[in-house]
C-alpha positions as CSV (number, residue, x, y, z in Angstrom):
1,X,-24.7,24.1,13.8
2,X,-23.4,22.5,10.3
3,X,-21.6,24.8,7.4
4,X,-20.0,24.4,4.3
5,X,-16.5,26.0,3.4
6,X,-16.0,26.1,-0.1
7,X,-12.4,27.6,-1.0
8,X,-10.6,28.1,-4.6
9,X,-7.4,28.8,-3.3
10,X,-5.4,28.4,0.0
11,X,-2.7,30.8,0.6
12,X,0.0,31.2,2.9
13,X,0.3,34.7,4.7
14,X,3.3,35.5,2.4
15,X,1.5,35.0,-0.6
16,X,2.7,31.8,-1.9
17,X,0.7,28.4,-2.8
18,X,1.6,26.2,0.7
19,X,3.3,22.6,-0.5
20,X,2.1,19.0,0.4
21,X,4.5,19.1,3.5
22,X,3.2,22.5,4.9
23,X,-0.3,21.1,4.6
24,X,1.0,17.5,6.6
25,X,0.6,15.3,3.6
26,X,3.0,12.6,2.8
27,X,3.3,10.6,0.5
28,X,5.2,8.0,2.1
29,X,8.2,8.1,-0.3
30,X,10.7,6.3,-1.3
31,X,9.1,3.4,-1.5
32,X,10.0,0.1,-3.5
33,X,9.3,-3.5,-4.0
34,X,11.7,-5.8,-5.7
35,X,11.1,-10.1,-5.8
36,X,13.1,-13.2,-7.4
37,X,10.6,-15.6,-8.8
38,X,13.1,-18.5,-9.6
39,X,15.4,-20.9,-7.2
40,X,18.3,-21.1,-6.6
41,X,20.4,-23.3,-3.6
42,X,21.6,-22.4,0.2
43,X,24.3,-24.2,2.0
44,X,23.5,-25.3,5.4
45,X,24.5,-23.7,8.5
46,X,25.8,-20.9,6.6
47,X,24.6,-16.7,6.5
48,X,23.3,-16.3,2.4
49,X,22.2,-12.8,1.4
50,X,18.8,-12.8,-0.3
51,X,18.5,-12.1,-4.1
52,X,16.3,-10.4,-5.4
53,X,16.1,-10.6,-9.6
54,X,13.1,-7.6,-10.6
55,X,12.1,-4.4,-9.3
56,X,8.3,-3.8,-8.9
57,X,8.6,-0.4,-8.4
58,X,11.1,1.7,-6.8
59,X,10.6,5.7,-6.8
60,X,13.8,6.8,-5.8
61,X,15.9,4.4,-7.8
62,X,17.1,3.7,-4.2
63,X,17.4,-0.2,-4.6
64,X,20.6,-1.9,-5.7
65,X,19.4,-5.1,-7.4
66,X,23.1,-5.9,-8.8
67,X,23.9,-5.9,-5.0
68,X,20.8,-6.8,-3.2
69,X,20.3,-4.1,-1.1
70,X,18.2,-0.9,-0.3
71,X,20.3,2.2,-0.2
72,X,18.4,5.6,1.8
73,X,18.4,8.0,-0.8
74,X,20.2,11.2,-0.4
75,X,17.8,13.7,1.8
76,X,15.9,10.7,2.5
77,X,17.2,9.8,6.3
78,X,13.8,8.7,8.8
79,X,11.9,6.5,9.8
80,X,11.1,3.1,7.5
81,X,9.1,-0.1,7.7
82,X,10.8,-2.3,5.9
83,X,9.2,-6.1,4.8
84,X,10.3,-9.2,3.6
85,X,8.7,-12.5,2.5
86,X,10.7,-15.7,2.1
87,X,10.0,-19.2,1.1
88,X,12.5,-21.8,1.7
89,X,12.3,-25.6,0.1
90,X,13.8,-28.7,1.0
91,X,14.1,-28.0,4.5
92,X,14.3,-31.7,6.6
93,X,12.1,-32.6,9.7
94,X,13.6,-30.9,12.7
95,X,15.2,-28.4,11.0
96,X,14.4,-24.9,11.1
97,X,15.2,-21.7,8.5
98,X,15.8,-18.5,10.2
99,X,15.8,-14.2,8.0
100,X,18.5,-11.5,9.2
101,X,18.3,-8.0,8.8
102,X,21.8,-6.6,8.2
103,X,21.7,-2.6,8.8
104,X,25.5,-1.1,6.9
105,X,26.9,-4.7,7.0
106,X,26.2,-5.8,10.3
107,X,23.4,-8.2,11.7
108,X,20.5,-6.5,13.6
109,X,19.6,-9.5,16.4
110,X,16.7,-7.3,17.4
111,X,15.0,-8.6,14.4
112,X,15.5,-12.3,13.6
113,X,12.7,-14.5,12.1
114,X,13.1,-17.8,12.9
115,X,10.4,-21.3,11.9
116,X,10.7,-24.8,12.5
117,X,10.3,-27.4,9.8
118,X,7.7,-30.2,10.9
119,X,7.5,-33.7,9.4
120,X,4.5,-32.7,7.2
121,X,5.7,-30.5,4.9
122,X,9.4,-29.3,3.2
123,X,9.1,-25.8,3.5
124,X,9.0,-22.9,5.1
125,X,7.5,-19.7,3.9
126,X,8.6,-16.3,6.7
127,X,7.6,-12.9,6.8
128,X,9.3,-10.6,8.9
129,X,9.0,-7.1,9.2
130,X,11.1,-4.3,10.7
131,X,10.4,-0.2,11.9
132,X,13.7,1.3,11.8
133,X,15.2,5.0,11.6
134,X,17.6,5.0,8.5
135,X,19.6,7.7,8.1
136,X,20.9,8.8,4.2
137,X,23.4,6.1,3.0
138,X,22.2,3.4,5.2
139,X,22.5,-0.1,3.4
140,X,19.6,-2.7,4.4
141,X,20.1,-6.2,3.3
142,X,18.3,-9.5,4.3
143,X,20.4,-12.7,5.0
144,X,18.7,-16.5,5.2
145,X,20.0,-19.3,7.3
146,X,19.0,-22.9,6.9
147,X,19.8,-25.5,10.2
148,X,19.4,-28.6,7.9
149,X,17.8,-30.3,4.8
150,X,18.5,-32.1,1.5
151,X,19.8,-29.2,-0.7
152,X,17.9,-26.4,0.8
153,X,16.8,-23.4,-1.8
154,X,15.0,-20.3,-2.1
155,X,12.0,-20.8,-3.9
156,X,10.2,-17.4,-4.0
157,X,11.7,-14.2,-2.1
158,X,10.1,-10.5,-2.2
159,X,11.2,-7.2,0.1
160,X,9.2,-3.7,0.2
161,X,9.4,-0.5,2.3
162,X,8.6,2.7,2.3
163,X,9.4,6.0,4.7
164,X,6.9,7.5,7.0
165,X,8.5,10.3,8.2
């Protein structure tokens, strides 16, 4: 047996109009994207925190893009997947690049991205993703290390997240 339910108005049984989260909608906010279109140089064998120059969108105002880092906006504690997408240039044969995730300052080694550099080609572009609880305050910031090359750069670098739940 098939029906249609055609309703106007949804109530809750004290008379008032039930929100988004009473229905178990989300939105999946905050959620931002920022990227650096540009270069700029890396030292070898040394931890250098990614920049990031533009926002894409951010709808908590929850990046920091003076200080290259996403702050959890106040109320906003959960759980995040967070992304990042990195393209390193100059990087010599044998060599590799590798992306950190540094949670409040400190390195996360449950999340390291590492690629080798073959003889072909002298760069590497990574992507590395990471599902994290954050709670309000936390800092997330994404370092680059480069093994090797003849002045290694950043060539292109882009991070985005958002909360789900």
């Amino acid at each position: 047996m098939t029906g249609i339910l055609k309703v106007d108005t949804i109530q809750k049984n004290d008379g008032s109009t039930p929100t988004a989260a009473d229905l178990g909608i989300t939105t999946n906010t905050p959620n931002f994207s920022v990227r650096f279109d540009g270069s700029y140089s890396l030292s070898v064998q040394t931890f250098t925190k990614i920049q990031f120059s533009s926002t894409e969108w951010d709808t908590a105002s929850a990046f920091d893009l003076a200080n290259n880092k996403f702050v959890v906006p106040s109320g906003q504690g959960g759980n995040y997947i967070l992304s990042t997408r990195v393209h390193f240039d100059n990087i010599t044969d044998g060599n590799y690049a590798e992306l950190w995730w540094y949670i409040n300052g400190s390195n996360t080694e449950r999340n390291r991205t590492r690629d080798y550099q073959s003889l072909s080609q002298q760069w590497i572009r990574m992507h590395s993703n990471l599902a994290i609880t954050l709670a309000e305050g936390d800092e997330v910031e994404i370092y680059g290390y480069v093994l090797g090359g003849n002045n290694p750069a950043i060539a292109f670098t882009q991070f985005y997240g958002f909360r789900i739940g």
